[in-house]
N, C-alpha and C positions, 0 to 999 in steps of 0.2 A: 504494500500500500504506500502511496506516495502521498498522498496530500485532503486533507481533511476541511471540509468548508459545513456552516450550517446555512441550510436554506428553511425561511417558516413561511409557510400556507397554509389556506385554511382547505380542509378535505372532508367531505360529507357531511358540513356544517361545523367543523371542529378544526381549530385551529392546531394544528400539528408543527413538529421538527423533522426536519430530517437532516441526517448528515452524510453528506457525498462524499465517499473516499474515490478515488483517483488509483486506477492500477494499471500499472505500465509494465508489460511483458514483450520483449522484442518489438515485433511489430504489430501485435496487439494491445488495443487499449479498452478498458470497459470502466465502469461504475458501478458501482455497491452505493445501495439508497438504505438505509437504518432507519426503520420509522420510531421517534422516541416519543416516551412518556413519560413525565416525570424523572427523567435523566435514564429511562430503564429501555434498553432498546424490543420495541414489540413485533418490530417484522424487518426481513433484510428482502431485497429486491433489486436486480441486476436490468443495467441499462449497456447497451451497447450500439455503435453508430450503423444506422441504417444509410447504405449508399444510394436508394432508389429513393427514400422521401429525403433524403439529404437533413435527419433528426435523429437525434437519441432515444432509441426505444425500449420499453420493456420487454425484459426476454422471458419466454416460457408463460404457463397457462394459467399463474396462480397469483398472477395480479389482481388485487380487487379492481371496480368496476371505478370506485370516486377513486382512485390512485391514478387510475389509465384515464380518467377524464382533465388529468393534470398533466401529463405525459410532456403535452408540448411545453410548459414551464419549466418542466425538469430540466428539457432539453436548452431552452434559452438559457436556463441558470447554468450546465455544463458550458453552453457556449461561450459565454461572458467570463465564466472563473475558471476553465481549466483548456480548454480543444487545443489552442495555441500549442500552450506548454508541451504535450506529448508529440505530436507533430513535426516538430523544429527539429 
């Protein structure tokens, strides 16, 4: 894991944390999304960049529904605090 940011939204009327770690393997890159609670982590969820919509996607089938109705913030907040960095 490289690098650690919190991002807050609000997610099926509740305002949530989450904390975007940053992991850089060769020439893979993904995201791990931590959803927290009172400092207690309640769910972990992986983003990786989709080359056809050109955004940061949830991967696999067990993303809730108000998580993936946020997807595209996720992906601006990736974009804005980390895409660069691994890249270069």
């Amino acid at each position: 894991m490289d690098t650690t940011l919190l991002f807050e939204l609000p997610v099926a009327g509740k305002d949530i944390k989450a904390l975007v770690n940053r992991h850089c393997m060769k020439n893979t890159v993904f995201y791990s999304v931590e959803l927290m609670e009172e400092s207690h982590t309640t769910a972990c969820h992986f983003m990786a960049y989709d080359t056809v919509e050109w955004m940061y996607k949830f991967i696999g089938d067990t993303t809730p529904i108000a998580l993936l109705e946020k997807e595209e913030e996720f992906s601006e907040f990736i974009f804005r605090s980390f895409h660069d960095y691994c890249l270069s």
